[in-house]
C-alpha positions in Angstrom: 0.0 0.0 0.0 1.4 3.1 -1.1 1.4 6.6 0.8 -1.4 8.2 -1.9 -3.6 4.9 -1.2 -3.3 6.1 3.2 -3.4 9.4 2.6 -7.1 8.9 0.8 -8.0 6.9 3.1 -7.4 9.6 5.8 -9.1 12.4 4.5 -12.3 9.8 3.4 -14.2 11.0 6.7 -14.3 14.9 4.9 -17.8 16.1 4.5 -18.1 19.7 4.2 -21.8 19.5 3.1 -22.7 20.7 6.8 -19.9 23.0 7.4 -22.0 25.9 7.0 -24.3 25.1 9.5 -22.4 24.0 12.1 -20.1 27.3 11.7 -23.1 29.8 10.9 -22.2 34.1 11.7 -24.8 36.6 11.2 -25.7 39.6 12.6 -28.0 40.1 15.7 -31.2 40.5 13.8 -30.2 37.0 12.1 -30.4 35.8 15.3 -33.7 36.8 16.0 -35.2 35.4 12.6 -33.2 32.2 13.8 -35.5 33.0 17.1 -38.9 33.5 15.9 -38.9 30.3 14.0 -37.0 27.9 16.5 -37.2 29.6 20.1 -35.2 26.8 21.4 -32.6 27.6 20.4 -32.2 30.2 23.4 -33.0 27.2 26.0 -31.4 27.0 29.5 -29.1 24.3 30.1 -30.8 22.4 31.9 -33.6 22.4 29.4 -31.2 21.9 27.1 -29.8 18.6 28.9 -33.2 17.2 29.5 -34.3 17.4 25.1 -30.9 15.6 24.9 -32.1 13.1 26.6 -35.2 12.8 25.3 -34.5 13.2 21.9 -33.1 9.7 21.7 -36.5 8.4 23.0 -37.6 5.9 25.8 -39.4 2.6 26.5 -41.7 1.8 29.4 -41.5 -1.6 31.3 -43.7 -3.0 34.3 -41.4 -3.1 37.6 -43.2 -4.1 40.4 -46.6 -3.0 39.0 -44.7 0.4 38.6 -44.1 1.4 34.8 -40.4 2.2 34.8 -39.2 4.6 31.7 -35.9 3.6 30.1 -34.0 6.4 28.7 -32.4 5.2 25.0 -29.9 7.8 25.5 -28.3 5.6 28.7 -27.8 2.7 26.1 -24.8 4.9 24.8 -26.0 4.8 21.2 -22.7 7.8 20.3 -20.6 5.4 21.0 -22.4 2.3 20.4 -22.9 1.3 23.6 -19.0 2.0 24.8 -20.4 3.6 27.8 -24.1 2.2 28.3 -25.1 1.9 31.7 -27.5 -1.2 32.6 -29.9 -2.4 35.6 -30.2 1.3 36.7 -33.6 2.5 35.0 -35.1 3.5 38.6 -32.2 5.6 39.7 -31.6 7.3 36.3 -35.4 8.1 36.1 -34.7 9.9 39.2 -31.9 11.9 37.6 -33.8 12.7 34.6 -36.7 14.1 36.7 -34.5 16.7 38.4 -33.4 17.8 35.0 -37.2 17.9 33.7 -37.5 19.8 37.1 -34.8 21.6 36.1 -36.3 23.0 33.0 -39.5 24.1 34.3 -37.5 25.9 37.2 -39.1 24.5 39.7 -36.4 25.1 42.0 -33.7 21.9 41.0 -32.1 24.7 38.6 -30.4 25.9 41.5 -29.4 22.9 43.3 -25.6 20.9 42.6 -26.8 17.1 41.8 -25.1 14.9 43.6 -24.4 11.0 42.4 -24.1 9.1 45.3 -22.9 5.4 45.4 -20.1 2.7 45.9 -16.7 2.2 44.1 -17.2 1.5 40.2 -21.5 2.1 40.5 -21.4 3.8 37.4 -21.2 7.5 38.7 -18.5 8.1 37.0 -19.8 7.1 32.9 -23.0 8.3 33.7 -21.5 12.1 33.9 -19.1 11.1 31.0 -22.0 10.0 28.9 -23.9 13.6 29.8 -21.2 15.6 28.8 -20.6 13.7 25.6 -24.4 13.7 25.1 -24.2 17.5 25.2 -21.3 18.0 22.8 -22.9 15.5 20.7 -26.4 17.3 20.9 -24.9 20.7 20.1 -23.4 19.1 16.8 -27.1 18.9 15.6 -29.5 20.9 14.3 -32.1 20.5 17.2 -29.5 21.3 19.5 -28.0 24.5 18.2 -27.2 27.1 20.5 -25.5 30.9 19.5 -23.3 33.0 21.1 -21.4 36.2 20.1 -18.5 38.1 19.0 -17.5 41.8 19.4 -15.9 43.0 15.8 -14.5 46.5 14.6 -13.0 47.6 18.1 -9.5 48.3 17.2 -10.4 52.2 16.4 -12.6 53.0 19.5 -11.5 51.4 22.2 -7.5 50.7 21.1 -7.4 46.5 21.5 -8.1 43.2 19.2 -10.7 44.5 17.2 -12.2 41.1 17.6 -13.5 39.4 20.8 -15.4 36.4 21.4 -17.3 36.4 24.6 -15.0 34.7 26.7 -17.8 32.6 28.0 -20.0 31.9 25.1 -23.4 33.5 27.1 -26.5 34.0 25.4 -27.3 36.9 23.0 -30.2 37.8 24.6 -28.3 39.3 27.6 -27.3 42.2 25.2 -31.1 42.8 25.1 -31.1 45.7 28.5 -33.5 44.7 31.2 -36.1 46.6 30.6 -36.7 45.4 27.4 -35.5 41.8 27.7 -39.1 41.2 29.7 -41.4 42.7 27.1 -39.3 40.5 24.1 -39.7 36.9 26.5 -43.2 37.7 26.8 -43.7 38.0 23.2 -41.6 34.3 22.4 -43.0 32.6 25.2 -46.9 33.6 24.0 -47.4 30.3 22.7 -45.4 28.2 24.5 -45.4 25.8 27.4 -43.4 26.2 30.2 -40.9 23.3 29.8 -40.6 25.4 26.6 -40.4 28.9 27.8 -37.4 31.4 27.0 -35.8 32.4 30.4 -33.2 34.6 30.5 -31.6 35.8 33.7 -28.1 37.8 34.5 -26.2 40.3 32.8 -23.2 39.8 30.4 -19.6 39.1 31.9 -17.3 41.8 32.9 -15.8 41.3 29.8 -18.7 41.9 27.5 -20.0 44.4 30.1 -16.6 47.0 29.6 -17.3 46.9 26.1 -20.8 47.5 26.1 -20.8 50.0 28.4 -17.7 52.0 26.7 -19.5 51.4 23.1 -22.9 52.7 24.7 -20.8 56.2 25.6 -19.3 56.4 22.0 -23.0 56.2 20.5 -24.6 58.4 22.4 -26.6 55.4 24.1 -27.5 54.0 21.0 -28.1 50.2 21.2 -29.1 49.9 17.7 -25.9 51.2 16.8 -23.7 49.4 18.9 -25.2 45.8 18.1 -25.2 46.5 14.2 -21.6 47.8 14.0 -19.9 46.0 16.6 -22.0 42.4 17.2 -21.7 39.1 15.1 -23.8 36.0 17.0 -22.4 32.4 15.9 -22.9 29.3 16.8 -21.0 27.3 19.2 -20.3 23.6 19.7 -19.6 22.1 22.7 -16.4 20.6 23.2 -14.8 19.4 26.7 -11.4 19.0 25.0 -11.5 22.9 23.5 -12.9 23.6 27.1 -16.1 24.8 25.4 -19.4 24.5 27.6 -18.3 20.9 29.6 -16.3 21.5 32.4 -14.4 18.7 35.0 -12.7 19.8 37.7 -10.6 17.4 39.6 -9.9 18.3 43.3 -5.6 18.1 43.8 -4.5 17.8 47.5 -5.4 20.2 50.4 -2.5 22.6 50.1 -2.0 22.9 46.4 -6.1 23.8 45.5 -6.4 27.3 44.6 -10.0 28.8 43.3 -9.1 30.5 40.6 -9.1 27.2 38.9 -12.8 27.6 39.4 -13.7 31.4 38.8 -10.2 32.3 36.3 -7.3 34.5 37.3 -5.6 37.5 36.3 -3.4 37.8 32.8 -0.5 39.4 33.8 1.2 39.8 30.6 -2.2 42.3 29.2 -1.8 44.4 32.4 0.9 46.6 30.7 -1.1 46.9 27.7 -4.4 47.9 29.4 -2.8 49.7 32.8 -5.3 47.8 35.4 -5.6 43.9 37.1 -8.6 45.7 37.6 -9.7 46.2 34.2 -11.5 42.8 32.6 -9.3 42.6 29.4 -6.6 42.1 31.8 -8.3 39.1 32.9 -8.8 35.3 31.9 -12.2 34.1 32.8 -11.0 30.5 31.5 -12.1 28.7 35.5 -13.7 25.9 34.9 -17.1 27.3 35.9 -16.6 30.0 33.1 -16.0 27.8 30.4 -18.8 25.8 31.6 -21.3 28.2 30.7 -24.5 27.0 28.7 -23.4 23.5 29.5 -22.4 21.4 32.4 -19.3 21.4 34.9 -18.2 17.7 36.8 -17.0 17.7 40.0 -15.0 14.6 40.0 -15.1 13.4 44.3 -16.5 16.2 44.7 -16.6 16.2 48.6 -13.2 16.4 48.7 -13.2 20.3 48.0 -11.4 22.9 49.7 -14.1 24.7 51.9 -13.4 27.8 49.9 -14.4 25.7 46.8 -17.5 25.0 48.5 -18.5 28.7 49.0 -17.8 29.4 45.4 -20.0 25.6 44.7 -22.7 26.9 46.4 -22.8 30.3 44.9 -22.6 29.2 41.7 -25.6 26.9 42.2 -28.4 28.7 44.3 -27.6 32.2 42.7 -26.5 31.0 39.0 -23.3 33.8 39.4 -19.8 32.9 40.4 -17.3 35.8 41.6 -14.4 36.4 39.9 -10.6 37.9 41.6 -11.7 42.0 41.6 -14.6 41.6 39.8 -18.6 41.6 40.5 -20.7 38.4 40.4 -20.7 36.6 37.1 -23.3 35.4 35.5 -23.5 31.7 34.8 -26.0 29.5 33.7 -24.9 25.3 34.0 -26.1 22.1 35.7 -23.6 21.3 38.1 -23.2 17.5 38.7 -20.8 15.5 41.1 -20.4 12.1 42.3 -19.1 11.1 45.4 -18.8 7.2 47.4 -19.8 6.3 50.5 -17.0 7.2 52.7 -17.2 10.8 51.9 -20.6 10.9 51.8 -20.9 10.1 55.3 -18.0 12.6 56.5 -20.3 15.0 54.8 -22.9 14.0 57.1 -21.5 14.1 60.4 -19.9 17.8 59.6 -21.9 20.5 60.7 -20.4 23.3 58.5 -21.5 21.2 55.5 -25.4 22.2 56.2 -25.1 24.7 53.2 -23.8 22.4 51.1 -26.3 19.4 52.6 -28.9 21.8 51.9 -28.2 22.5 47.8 -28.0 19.1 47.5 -29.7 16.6 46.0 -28.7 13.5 45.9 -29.3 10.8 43.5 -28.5 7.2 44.6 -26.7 4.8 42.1 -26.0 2.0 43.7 -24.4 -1.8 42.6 -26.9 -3.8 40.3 -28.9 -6.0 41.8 -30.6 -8.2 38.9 -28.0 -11.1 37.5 -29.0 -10.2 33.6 -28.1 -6.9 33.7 -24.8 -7.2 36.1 -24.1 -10.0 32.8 -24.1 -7.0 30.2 -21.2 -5.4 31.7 -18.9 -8.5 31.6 -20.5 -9.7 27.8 -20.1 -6.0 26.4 -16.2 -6.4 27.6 -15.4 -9.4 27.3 -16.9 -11.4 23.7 -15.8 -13.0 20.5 -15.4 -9.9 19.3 -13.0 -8.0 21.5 -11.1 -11.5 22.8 -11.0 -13.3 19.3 -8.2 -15.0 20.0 -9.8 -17.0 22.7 -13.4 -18.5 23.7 -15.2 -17.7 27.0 -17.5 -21.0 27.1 -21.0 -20.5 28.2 -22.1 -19.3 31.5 -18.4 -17.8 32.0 -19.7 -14.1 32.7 -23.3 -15.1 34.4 -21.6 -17.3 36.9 -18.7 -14.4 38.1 -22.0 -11.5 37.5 -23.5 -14.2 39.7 -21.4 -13.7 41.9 -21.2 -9.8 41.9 -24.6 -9.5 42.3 -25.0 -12.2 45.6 -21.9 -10.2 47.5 -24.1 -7.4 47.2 -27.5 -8.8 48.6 -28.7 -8.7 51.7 -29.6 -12.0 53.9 -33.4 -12.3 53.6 -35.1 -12.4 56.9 -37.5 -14.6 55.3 -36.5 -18.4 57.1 -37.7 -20.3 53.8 -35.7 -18.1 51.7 -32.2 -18.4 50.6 -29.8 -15.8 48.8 -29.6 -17.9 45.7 -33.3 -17.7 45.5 -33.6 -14.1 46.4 -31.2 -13.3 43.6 -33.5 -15.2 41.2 -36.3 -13.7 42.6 -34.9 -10.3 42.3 -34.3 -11.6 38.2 -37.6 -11.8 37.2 -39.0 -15.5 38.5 -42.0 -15.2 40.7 -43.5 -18.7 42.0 -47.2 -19.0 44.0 -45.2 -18.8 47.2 -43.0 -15.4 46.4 -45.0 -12.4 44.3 -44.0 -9.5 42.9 -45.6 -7.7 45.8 -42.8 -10.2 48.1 -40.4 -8.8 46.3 -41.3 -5.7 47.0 -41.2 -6.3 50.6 -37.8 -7.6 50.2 -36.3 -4.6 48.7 -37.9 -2.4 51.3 -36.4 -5.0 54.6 -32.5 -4.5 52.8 -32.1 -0.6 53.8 -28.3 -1.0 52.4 -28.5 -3.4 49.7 -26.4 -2.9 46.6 -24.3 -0.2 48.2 -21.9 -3.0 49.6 -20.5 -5.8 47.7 -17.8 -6.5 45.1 -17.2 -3.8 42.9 -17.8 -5.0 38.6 -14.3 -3.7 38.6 -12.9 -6.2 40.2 -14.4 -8.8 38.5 -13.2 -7.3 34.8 -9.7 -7.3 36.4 -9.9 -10.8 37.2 -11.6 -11.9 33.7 -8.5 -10.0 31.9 -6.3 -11.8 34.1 -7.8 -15.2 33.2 -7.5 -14.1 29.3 -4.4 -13.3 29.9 -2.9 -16.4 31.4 -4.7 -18.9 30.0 -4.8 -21.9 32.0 -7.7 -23.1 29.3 -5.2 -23.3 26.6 -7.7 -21.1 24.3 -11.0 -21.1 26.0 -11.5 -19.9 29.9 -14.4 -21.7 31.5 -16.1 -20.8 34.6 -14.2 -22.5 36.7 -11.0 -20.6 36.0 -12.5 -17.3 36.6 -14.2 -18.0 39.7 -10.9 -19.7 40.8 -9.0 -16.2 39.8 -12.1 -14.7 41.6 -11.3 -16.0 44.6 -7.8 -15.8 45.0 -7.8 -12.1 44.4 -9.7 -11.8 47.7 -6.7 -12.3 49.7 -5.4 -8.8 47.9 -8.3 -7.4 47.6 -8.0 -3.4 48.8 -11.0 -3.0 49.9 -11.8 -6.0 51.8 -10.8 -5.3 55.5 -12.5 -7.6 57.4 -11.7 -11.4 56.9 -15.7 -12.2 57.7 -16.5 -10.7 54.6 -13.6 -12.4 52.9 -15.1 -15.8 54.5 -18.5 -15.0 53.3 -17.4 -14.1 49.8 -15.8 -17.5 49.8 -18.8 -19.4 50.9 -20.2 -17.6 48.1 -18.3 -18.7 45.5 -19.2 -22.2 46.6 -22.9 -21.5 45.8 -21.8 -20.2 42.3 -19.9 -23.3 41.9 -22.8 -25.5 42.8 -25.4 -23.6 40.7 -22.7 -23.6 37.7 -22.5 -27.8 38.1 -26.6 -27.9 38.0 -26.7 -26.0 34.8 -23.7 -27.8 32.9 -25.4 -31.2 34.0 -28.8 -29.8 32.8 -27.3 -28.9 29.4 -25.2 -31.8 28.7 -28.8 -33.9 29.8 -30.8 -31.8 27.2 -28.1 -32.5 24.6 -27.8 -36.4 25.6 -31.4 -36.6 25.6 -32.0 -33.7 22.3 -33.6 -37.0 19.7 -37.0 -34.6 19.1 -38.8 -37.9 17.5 -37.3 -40.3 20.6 -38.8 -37.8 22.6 -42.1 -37.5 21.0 -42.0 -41.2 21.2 -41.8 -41.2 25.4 -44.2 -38.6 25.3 -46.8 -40.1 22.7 -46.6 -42.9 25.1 -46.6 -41.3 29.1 -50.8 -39.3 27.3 -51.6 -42.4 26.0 -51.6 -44.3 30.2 -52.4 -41.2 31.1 -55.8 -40.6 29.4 -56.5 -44.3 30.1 -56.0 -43.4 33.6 -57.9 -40.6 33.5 -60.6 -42.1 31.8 -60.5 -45.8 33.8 -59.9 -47.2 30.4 -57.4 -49.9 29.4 -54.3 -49.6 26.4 -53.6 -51.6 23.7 -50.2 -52.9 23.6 -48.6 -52.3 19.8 -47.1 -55.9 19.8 -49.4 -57.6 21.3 -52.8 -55.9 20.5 -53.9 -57.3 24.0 -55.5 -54.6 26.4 -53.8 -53.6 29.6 -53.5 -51.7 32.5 -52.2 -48.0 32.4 -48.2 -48.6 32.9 -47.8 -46.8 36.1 -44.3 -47.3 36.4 -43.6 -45.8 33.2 -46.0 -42.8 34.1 -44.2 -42.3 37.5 -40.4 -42.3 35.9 -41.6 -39.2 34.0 -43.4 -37.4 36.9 -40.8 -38.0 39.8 -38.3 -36.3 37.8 -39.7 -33.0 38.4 -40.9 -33.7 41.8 -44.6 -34.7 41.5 -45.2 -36.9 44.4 -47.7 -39.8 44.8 -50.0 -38.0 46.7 -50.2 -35.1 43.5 -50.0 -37.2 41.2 -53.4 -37.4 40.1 -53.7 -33.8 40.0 -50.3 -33.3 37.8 -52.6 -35.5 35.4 -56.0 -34.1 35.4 -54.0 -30.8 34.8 -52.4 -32.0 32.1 -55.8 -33.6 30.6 -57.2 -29.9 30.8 -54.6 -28.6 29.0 -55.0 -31.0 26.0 -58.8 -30.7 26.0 -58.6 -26.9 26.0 -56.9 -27.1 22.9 -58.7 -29.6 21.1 -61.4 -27.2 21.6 -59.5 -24.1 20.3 -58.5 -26.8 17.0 -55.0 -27.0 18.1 -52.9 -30.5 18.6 -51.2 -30.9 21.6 -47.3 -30.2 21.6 -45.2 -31.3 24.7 -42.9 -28.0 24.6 -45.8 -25.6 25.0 -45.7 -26.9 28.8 -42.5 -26.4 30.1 -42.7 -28.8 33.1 -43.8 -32.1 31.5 -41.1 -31.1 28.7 -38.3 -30.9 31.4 -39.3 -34.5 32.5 -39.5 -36.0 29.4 -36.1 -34.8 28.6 -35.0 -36.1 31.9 -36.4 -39.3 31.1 -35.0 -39.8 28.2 -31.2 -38.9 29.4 -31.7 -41.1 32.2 -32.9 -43.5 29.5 -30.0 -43.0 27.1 -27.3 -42.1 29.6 -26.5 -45.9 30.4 -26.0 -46.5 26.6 -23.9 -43.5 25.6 -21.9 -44.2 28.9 -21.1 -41.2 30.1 -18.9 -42.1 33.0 -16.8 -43.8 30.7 -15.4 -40.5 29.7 -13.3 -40.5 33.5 -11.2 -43.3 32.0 -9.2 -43.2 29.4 -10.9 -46.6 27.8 -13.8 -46.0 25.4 -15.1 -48.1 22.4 -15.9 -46.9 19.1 -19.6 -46.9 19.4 -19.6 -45.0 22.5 -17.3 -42.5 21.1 -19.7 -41.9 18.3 -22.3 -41.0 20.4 -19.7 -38.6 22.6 -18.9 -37.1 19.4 -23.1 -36.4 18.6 -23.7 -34.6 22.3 -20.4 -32.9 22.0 -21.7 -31.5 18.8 -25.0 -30.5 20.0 -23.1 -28.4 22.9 -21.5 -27.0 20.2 -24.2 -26.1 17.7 -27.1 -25.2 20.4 -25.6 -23.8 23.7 -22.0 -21.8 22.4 -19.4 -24.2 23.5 -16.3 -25.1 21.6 -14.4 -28.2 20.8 -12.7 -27.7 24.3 -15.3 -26.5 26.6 -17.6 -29.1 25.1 -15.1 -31.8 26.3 -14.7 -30.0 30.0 -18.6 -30.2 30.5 -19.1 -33.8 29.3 -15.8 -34.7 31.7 -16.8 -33.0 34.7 -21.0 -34.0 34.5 -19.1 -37.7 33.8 -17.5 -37.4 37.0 -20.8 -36.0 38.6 -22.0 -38.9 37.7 -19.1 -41.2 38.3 -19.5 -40.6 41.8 -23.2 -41.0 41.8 -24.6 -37.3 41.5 -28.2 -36.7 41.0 -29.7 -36.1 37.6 -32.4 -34.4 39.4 -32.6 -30.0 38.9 -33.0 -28.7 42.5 -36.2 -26.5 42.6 -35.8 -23.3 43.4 -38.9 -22.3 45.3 
């Protein structure tokens, strides 16, 4: 490949066909046809934050009989997905409700948000998915926002004859007071309030010295000054050209110094313009001024300087921050931090921090609590297509997300009720004994649930160091992860008490049993996958079973003669999933009903429309064919031909219907042979 073929390559991406746009100048009168027609383009921020959001639209699922909204945007569809946040639809409906609040100025305008939660909860990419929302948003047409530039100054007021506004405000704010009112009354006529046009504040110092000295050189002539000296433009919001997204990042105690915050003198324009008093002189370039129209992070944000907090909680309640030797800036930004649980609680016990406590509001996002979504996180990372090179067999990521997700649950209080089954519960499976409204009740009992608990940090780290080494030889299995799981506890940093390293461990044994109950259930579903030998047992179990039903006899195929209902065939079926004697009868009346009701709808019977009897037939037939294929042969190292043949058509059916590979196919049949080698049950444990 030559150097003409890369460079073409490079500049491919070009597309100048919105260029235009994105870069528009016109003069202030441009700005108000731009007004009439879209007023939204004059939004707050917060208003602005909250269409972001919306404008990548929502679903609605049933939670608990509650509808819970899920916000598309949270799926990180900018970056396809790189920083989507899962199992956290409650706690981000909460966020987006302050920003709806927000908009309509009902008073969370004017509060710092506060994203409260354990070590690697999220906090963190939510904010980082806000601010590239917002830069993303302001790249579009429905998110367009202006700002403007003083031109042809060089004559009159002996500087640059260009200045941009050193922190982007709103146009509008050139409108004076007075007049501001009676022009928002006539934009906001026909619109709602979530709609409305506020605008509050005066321009910077900057912009302020300008206007004011231009207002004396035209005789108080606004007209004047705005069509010789104003350009409006449109900005784009950029965190890395500091443009409307903010971050501020506390150093230690001694070193913090608040004109980070608020912008400090420029010492080298003093000569030219005499003053440190005159705003020139000055670079509002803090984080809070560059933040303007946007949104500033406050990364641990507790750990501020108490002089930072005074300038936090300015900034906030009064929208205006204040500047070395200048007045109160105007500023308009939502100002979001995140914080974990030890600070949070020094926050509490500190009584100067009542201001602070007061602004506040806090927004939980806690660990996730329900095993699919805690799975996302690990299959997102860790797939065929970012680890080609080796295969995570099946159930790798759900048994360590498993795992995550029972560190972080509370015992139930409930005597009949184990974790394993609370965490299942808590996933979607209801039974007669434990309802949704149960559930409910459980959540409620568990006043710190999910804000303790392994972090989905560590368990990343110990899935990249599984990849990594390799003990699979190409494919890691469950077993190796959890095995890297638990001895990382020993190091862990966070774990300090060794009763929580005991009780991790005793977990970990319950993953490891759950893991050996799904492995044997797969291998028996491929042993026993023969649809027409199933349809055989099952053709056979309805035919005793409506002669039961029925008192009737059955004709035996070979010898025509009419017998008995075969009990003992009818019983191997039902004992597998646990119908005893005494239910038996109703187990087959129920299914009788079943087939009656849909020989009345027209419809045949099919035994994997009901998933219990299904389950048993497949047992039976494993326990069935299990003797034949001899599956504990597979713990020696003697097997025949025939027996290998049928090895070689369950190992396939691992492969082709449940994602294992040539090696992890061989590691499940081996360890459910030793299972059975040893005399393990074939029976699933019934989770209640």
């Amino acid at each position: 490949m030559d150097a003409l073929k890369l460079l073409e390559i490079a500049s491919s991406a070009d597309d100048n066909s919105d260029y235009a746009e994105s870069y528009w100048v016109g003069s202030f009168h441009d700005f108000l046809d731009l007004l009439v027609k879209e007023p939204k383009i004059a939004r707050t921020a917060f208003q602005r934050i909250y269409d972001m959001i919306m404008s990548y639209g929502t679903k609605v699922h049933k939670e608990y009989k509650k509808s819970i909204i899920h916000y598309n945007f949270f799926d990180d569809p900018i970056d396809q997905g790189k920083d989507a946040v899962f199992g956290l639809d409650v706690h981000l409906m909460k966020l987006v409700n302050v920003f709806k609040a927000g908009a309509q100025r009902y008073g969370a305008e004017r509060r710092v948000i506060l994203l409260h939660g354990p070590v690697g909860s999220s906090k963190s990419t939510i904010t980082r998915l806000l601010k590239k929302g917002l830069e993303a948003y302001s790249h579009t047409e429905q998110g367009a926002l202006y700002s403007y530039t003083w031109k042809n100054l060089a004559d009159i007021l002996k500087m640059e004859d260009e200045m941009p506004c050193p922190i982007n405000e709103e146009p509008l704010h050139l409108v004076r007071k007075e007049q501001r009112q009676t022009l928002l009354r006539n934009i906001n006529a026909d619109l709602d309030r979530l709609h409305s046009v506020y605008v509050e504040g005066e321009s910077c110092p900057a912009c302020r010295y300008i206007f004011n000295k231009l207002m004396i050189h035209y005789q108080n002539d606004w007209r004047k000054v705005i069509d010789n000296h104003i350009t409006v433009r449109r900005v784009l919001l950029s965190e890395k050209d500091r443009v409307g997204i903010g971050t501020f990042q506390p150093k230690d105690e001694k070193n913090q110094d608040s004109t980070e915050l608020t912008g400090d003198i420029n010492y080298r324009k003093i000569a030219q313009y005499g003053s440190d008093s005159d705003p020139r002189a000055f670079n509002f370039d803090g984080e809070f001024n560059i933040a303007n129209r946007g949104i500033i992070e406050f990364v641990e944000v507790l750990k501020l300087d108490v002089a930072f907090l005074y300038d936090l909680l300015t900034a906030s309640q009064e929208h205006k921050i204040k500047p070395k030797k200048f007045a109160q800036t105007d500023i308009d930004e939502i100002i979001i931090g995140h914080t974990n649980e030890a600070e949070y609680r020094k926050l509490q016990k500190n009584e100067f921090m009542e201001a602070l406590r007061d602004r506040t509001i806090k927004i939980d996002i806690p660990y996730i609590t329900k095993l699919n979504e805690e799975i996302k996180i690990y299959a997102k990372e860790f797939n065929a297509d970012t680890v080609p090179h080796i295969h995570i067999a099946p159930h790798t990521c759900e048994m360590a997300a498993m795992w995550a997700v029972l560190t972080r649950l509370e015992e139930p209080k409930k005597a009949n009720l184990t974790l394993m089954q609370k965490l299942k519960l808590y996933n979607g499976k209801t039974t007669q004994k434990f309802t949704e409204d149960n559930i409910k009740e459980l959540r409620k009992e568990a006043a710190r649930e999910a804000l303790d608990g392994i972090s989905p940090r560590y368990i990343q780290d110990k899935i990249s160091n599984a990849l990594v080494v390799d003990k699979g030889n190409g494919c890691i299995n469950p077993f190796i992860v959890l095995n890297e799981l638990e001895s990382g506890l020993k190091e862990h940093s966070l774990i300090s008490k060794d009763d929580d390293r005991k009780r991790y461990r005793e977990l970990l044994a319950e993953v490891k049993k759950e893991y050996e109950d799904i492995v044997k259930h797969e291998v028996q579903r491929a042993v026993s996958a023969d649809e027409s030998a199933i349809a055989k047992v099952c053709a056979n179990y309805i035919d005793n079973l409506k002669a039961y039903i029925q008192n009737e006899k059955v004709k035996n195929p070979f010898t025509g003669a009419d017998e008995e209902p075969d009990e003992r065939l009818m019983r191997s079926i039902e004992e597998k999933i646990d119908i005893a004697d005494s239910r038996k009868d109703d187990f087959r009346r129920e299914i009788m009903n079943y087939i009656g009701a849909l020989a009345l709808e027209g419809r045949a019977f099919d035994y994997k429309t009901n998933e219990r009897l299904h389950k048993a037939l497949e047992l039976k037939l494993f326990e069935d064919q299990k003797d034949t294929i001899k599956l504990t042969t597979l713990v020696s190292n003697i097997v025949d031909k025939e027996t290998q043949e049928k090895i070689s058509v369950v190992k396939g059916r691992l492969i082709k219907n449940y994602g294992y590979c040539e090696i992890c196919a061989s590691d499940a049949l081996n360890f459910v042979a030793s299972i059975f080698a040893r005399g393990g049950v074939t029976k699933d444990k019934q989770q209640g």
